[in-house]
C-alpha positions, 0 to 999 in steps of 0.5 A: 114810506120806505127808509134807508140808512146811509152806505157812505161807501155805497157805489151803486150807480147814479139811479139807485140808492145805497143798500141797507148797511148799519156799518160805516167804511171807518170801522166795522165794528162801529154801527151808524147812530140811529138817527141816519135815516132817509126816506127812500122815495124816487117820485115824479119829481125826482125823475124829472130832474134825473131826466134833464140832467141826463138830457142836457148832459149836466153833473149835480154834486148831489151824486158825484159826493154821494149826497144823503139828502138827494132823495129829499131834495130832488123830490122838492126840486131841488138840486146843487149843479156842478158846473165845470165837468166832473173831475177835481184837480185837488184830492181833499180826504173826505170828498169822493169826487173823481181827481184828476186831469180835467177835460177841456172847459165846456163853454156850452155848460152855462146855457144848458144849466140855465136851461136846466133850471128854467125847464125845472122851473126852479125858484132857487139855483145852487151852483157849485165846481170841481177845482180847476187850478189849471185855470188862470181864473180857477174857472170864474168866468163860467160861474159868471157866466152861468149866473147871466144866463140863468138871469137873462132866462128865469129873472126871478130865480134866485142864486147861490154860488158855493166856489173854490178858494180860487188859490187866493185870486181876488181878481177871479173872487171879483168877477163872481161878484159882479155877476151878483149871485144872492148868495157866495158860499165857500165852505171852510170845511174843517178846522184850522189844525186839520186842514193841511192834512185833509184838504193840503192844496187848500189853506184855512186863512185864505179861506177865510180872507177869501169870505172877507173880500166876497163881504167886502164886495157886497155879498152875502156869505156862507160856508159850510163846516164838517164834524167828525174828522177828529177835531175838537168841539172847541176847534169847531167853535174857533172856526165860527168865530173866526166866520164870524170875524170876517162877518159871514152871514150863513153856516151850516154844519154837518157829520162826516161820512166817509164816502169811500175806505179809501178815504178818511174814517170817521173819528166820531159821530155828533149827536143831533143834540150836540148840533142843536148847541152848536146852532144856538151857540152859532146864532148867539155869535151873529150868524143871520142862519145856521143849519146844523144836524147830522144830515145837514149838507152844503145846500141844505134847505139852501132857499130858506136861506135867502130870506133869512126863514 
């Protein structure tokens, strides 16, 4: 078996992995910790869904954020959609997706992730989007949408939904809602004090009102938090607790890794031990779940945690 160290600043094309670097874009006199290893394996699997994406001309958020676990996961068939095209009306600092003007909403796209996930013959389904803020729903509609389609074909697929802040409309949150995806995921991303500088069209408490009213309605809820963009330990404890008061029942926890020199550098690396603490101090707060580790993205071992494993 063949490893490769994570190149966040590796753009070497959707079908090949990053090169060997021991140097992250943030500075080139830091090496990545050892620990930043996968495993460099493109089996019948991972083809497989290369193929249907390619075929029914579909994104994944594994390769439009250049994800580290793409490998692992598309061998263990599974794979996080991005759903409403590929370019993002907002410009978060540590995320390398395309920003810009979005082309017209595909009204075709839910039938062909539904089909997607029914032709992968998937057992659990992550749905994810660019922003679109030129929207009057933000998009909810095709999030709804693709959930019935996916439905209507593999009833027995289970869906977690990981969506935009929606600028605060609950009208949009509710039509995601009552399509009853298993799992609403919003990721909070970073700290309360970092986030008008790293995410500026985003804003901490309406992330966290927004996880308030998606339990409200029923849902079971997640986010996601990214160490390493300067924050303070403490501040990243504040934002479990303040996931916790709103009775979030999933989070998981992961390094940045800048993707890009454009980008924001990396401030420091977490050790795996500092994780595990942050685990335990997760689940001592209540959460139901939590997947922490260097590697650890959004939709991170996303199955296991619908049941709760």
């Amino acid at each position: 078996m063949s490893f490769i160290r994570i190149d966040p600043r590796s753009s070497s094309g959707k079908d090949q992995p990053s090169a060997v670097c021991d140097q992250p874009a943030a500075s080139q006199s830091r090496r990545l910790p050892p620990w930043f290893k996968v495993k460099l394996q493109t089996g019948p699997d991972y083809q497989d869904i290369r193929k249907t994406m390619d075929r029914l001309n579909l994104h994944t958020i594994c390769e439009e954020a250049r994800c580290p676990n793409m490998w692992e996961c598309w061998n263990a068939r599974t794979a996080t959609f991005l759903i409403l095209g590929d370019i993002c009306t907002r410009r978060c600092h540590y995320c390398s997706v395309a920003t810009g003007r979005p082309h017209e909403v595909d009204r075709e796209e839910p039938l062909r992730v539904a089909e997607a996930v029914q032709a992968l013959n998937l057992r659990h389904a992550v749905i994810t989007s660019v922003n679109r803020d030129e929207l009057d729903d933000g998009g909810a509609l095709v999030f709804a949408e693709t959930i019935g389609h996916i439905r209507r074909l593999i009833p027995s697929c289970t869906i977690e939904v990981l969506i935009p802040d929606f600028e605060g409309n609950e009208a949009a949150l509710a039509v995601v809602a009552a399509a009853k995806p298993n799992i609403l995921n919003h990721n909070i991303e970073t700290v309360r004090r970092l986030f008008p500088s790293i995410r500026p069209q985003g804003k901490y408490q309406r992330s966290i009102e927004l996880l308030g009213r998606a339990k409200q309605m029923g849902m079971t809820t997640k986010s996601g938090l990214i160490v390493g963009m300067g924050e303070t330990t403490d501040e990243a404890r504040e934002v479990m607790r303040d996931l916790r008061s709103v009775d979030c029942d999933i989070m998981t926890i992961g390094q940045y890794l800048q993707p890009t020199k454009e980008h924001l550098p990396v401030a420091r690396f977490y050790h795996p031990d500092e994780f595990a603490v942050l685990k335990e101090e997760g689940l001592a707060l209540g959460f139901r779940h939590v997947e922490s580790g260097p590697l650890v993205r959004s939709s991170y071992h996303a199955e296991q945690q619908v049941s709760g494993r």
